[in-house]
C-alpha positions in Angstrom: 192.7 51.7 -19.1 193.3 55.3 -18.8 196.4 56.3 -18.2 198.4 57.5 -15.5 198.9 61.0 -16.3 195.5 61.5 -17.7 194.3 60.8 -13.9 196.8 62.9 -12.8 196.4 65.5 -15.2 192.4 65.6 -14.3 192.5 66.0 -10.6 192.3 69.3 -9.8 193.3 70.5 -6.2 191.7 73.7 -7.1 188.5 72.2 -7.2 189.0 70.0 -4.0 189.6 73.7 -2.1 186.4 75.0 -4.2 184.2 72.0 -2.6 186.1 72.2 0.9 184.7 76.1 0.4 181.5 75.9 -0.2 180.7 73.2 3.0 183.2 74.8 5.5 180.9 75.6 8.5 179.0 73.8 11.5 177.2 71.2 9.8 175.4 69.1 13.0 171.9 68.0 13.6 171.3 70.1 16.6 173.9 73.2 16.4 173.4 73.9 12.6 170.6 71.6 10.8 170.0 73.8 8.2 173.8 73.5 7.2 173.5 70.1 7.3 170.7 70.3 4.7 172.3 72.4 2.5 175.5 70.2 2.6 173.2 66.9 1.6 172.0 68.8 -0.6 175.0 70.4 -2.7 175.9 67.0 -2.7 172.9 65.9 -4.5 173.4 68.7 -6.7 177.0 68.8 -7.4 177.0 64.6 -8.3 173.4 65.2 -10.2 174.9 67.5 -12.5 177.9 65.0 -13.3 175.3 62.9 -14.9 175.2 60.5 -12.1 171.9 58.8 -11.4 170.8 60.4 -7.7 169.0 58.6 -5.0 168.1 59.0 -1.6 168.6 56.4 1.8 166.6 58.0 4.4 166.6 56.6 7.9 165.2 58.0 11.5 167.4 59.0 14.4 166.4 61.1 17.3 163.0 61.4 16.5 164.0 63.0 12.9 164.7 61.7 9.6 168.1 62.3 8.2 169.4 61.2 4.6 172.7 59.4 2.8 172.8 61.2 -0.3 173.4 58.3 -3.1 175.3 58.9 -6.8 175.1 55.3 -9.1 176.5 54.3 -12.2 175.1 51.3 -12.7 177.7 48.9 -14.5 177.1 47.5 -17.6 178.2 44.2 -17.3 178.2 43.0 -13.8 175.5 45.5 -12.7 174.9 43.9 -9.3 178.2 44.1 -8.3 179.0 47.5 -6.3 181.9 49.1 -5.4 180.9 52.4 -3.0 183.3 55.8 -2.1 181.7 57.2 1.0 182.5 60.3 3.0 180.2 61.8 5.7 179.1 65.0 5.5 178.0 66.3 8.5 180.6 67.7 12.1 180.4 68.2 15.7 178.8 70.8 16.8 182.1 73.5 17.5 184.2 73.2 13.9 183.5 73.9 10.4 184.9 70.8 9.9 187.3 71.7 6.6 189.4 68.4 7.2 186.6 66.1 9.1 185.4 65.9 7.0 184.7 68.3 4.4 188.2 66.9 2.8 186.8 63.9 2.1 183.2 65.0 0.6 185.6 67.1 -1.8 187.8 64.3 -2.5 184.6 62.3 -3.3 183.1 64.8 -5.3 186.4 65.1 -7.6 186.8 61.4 -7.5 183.3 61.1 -9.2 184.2 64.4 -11.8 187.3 62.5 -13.0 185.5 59.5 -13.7 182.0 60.4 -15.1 183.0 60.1 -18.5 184.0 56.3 -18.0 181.7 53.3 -17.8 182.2 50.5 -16.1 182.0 46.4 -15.5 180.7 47.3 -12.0 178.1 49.6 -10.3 180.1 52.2 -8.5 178.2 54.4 -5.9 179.5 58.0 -4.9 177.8 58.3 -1.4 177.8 60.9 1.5 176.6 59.3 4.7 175.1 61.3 7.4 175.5 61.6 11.3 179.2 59.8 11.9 180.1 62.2 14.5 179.5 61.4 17.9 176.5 62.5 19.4 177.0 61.3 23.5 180.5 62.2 24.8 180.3 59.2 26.9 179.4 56.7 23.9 181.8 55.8 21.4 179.3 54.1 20.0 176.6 56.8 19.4 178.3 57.6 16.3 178.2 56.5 12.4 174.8 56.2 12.7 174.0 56.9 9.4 176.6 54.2 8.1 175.0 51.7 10.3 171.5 52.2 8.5 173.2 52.0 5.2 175.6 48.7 5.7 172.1 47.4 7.5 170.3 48.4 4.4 172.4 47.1 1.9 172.6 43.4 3.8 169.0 43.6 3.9 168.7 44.2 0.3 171.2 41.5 -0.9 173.6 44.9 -2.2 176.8 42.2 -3.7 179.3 45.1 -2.2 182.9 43.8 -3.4 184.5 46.8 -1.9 183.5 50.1 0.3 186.1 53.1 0.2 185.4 55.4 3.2 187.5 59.1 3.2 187.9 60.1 6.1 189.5 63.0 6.8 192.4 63.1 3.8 193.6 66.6 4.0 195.7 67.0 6.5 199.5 66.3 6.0 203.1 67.9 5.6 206.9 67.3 6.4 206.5 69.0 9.5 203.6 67.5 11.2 204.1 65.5 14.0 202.8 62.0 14.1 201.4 60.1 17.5 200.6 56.7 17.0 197.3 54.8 18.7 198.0 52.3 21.7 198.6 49.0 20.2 199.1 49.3 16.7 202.0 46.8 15.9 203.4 47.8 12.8 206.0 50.8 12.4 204.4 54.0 11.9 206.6 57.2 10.6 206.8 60.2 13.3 206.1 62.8 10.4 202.5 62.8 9.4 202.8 62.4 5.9 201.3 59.6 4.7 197.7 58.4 4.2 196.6 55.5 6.4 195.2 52.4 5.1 193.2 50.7 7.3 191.4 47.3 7.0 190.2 44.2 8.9 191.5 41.2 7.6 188.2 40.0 5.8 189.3 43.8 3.6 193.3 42.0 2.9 192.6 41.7 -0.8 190.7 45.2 -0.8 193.7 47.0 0.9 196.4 45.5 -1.3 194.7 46.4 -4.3 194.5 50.0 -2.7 198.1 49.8 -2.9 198.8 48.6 -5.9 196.9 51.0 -7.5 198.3 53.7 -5.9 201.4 52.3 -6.9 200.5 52.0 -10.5 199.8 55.6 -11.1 202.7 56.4 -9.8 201.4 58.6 -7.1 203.8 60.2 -4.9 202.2 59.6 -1.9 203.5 58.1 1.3 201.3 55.1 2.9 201.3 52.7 5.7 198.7 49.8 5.5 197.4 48.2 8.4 195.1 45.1 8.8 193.8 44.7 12.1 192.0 41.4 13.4 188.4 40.7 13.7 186.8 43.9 13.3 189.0 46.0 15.0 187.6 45.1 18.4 191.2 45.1 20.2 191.8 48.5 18.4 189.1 50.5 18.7 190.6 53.5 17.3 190.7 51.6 13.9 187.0 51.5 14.2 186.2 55.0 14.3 184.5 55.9 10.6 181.8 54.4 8.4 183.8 51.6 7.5 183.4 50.3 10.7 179.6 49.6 10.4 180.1 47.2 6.9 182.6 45.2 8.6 180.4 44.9 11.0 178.2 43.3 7.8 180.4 41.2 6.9 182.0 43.9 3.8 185.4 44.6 2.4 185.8 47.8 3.5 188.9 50.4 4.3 189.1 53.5 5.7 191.7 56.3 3.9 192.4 58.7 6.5 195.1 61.5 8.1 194.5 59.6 11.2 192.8 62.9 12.4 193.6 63.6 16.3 196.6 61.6 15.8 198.4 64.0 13.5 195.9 67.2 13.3 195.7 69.5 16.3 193.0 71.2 15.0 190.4 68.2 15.2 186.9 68.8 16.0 188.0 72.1 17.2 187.3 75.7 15.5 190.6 75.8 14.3 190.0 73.3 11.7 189.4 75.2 8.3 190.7 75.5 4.5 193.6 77.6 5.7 195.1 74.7 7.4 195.1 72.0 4.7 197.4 70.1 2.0 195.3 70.6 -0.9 197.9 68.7 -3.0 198.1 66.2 -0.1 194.4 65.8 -1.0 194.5 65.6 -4.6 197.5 62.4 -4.5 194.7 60.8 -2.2 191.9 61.2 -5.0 194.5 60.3 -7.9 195.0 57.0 -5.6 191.8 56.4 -5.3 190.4 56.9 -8.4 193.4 54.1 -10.0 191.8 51.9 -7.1 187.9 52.5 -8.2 189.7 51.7 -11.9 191.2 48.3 -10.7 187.9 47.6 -8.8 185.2 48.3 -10.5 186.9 47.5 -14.2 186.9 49.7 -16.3 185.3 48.7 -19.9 186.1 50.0 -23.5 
């Protein structure tokens, strides 16, 4: 397996900043489309040029057709078995969304330039899903829309998913930042938001405790708190608010990594929310984690 500081070594929070760059700005259906395209698109071309093979999930909304952007390396001995890294890639219409969620598209995109040179027993997907945000202020529902075509999609088509990784917003953190903590969440949460939350249904148990020992395995020095919530997260509906929400829904393994956004960042879904305000190494020990948890789950081969 590779080694712990050859991970470390690799990530690059540089780079994470460089992506976080380039996609900072209003990327929304309505307010900015053409941003939106261009962000799909230097997806596409940023996970093309790793060498990954690139396809495309295309699904209507709205009367328009919008598009997951899909990375695959397809594993060479237990090829039908997936493990997928999503991040969406698109933000309300008022923010250049530089922690929600251009933090996580960067932390994707670094996760999948650390680990092109490896092969695997599994398929791993790198994939940037389309329209989570919100569209209706008055319909929590109306969002991860384009997660909900994909987890429908991949049910559809038989996908053997063992395990979905959603980032979601993962750049936001320090010794000073204040943490609030959801109604009803009943384990012990830290009041300094420094930590990366770890959020599964219990169906996703396995998956989040392998998240954790991973991250425990390289050694990264990075704060967590894991929570397992019952069902689907129905009784905690904040739990449910990302593209992990839709593959539970499916019947998947899936977590959410996240900040906790509005809990922790004040600058959430607000114009205030750019590169200037973000833990870039905060970020990188989130990739570094992940990427020993994509190790562990997709297994690695010689």
């Amino acid at each position: 397996m590779i080694s712990d500081p050859a991970i470390s070594d690799a990530v690059s929070a540089d780079r994470i900043g460089a992506h976080v760059r380039a996609l900072e700005g209003v990327r929304h259906p309505v307010a900015a489309p053409e941003a939106l395209e261009r962000a799909a698109d230097y997806l596409s071309d940023s996970l093309r040029a790793l060498g990954y093979e690139m396809s495309e999930h295309r699904f209507p909304d709205n009367g328009g057709t919008f598009r997951n952007v899909i990375a695959t390396r397809p594993g060479l001995r237990s090829p039908e078995e997936r493990v997928a890294v999503l991040a969406h890639y698109d933000t309300v219409a008022c923010t250049p969304g530089a922690d929600d969620n251009a933090s996580g598209v960067a932390v994707l995109l670094e996760l999948a330039r650390v680990l092109a040179p490896l092969s695997f027993e599994r398929t791993v997907h790198f994939i940037g899903v389309c329209l989570e945000e919100n569209a209706h202020d008055d319909d929590s529902c109306s969002g991860t829309r384009g997660s909900l075509a994909l987890a429908a999609h991949a049910r559809d088509n038989g996908w053997d998913l063992a395990a979905v990784l959603v980032l979601e917003s993962v750049g936001y953190a320090g010794e000073g930042v204040l943490q609030a903590v959801p109604t009803g969440v009943p384990i012990p949460v830290p009041k300094i938001g420094n930590f990366i939350a770890v959020i599964g249904n219990e169906r996703s148990r396995e998956l989040s405790d392998a998240f954790v020992r991973a991250l425990e395995r390289q050694r990264v020095d990075l704060p967590h708190v894991e929570l397992t919530v019952p069902g689907n997260g129905e009784l905690l509906p904040d739990c449910r608010r990302s593209d992990h929400a839709p593959f539970w829904d499916q019947g998947f393994s899936a977590l959410m990594l996240t900040d906790t956004t509005n809990f922790r960042n004040p600058n959430y879904h607000r114009p205030t929310d750019t590169l200037a305000t973000l833990s870039l190494e905060f970020a990188a020990k989130v990739c570094h984690a992940t990427a020993g948890a994509i190790l562990e789950l997709a297994k690695i081969t010689g």
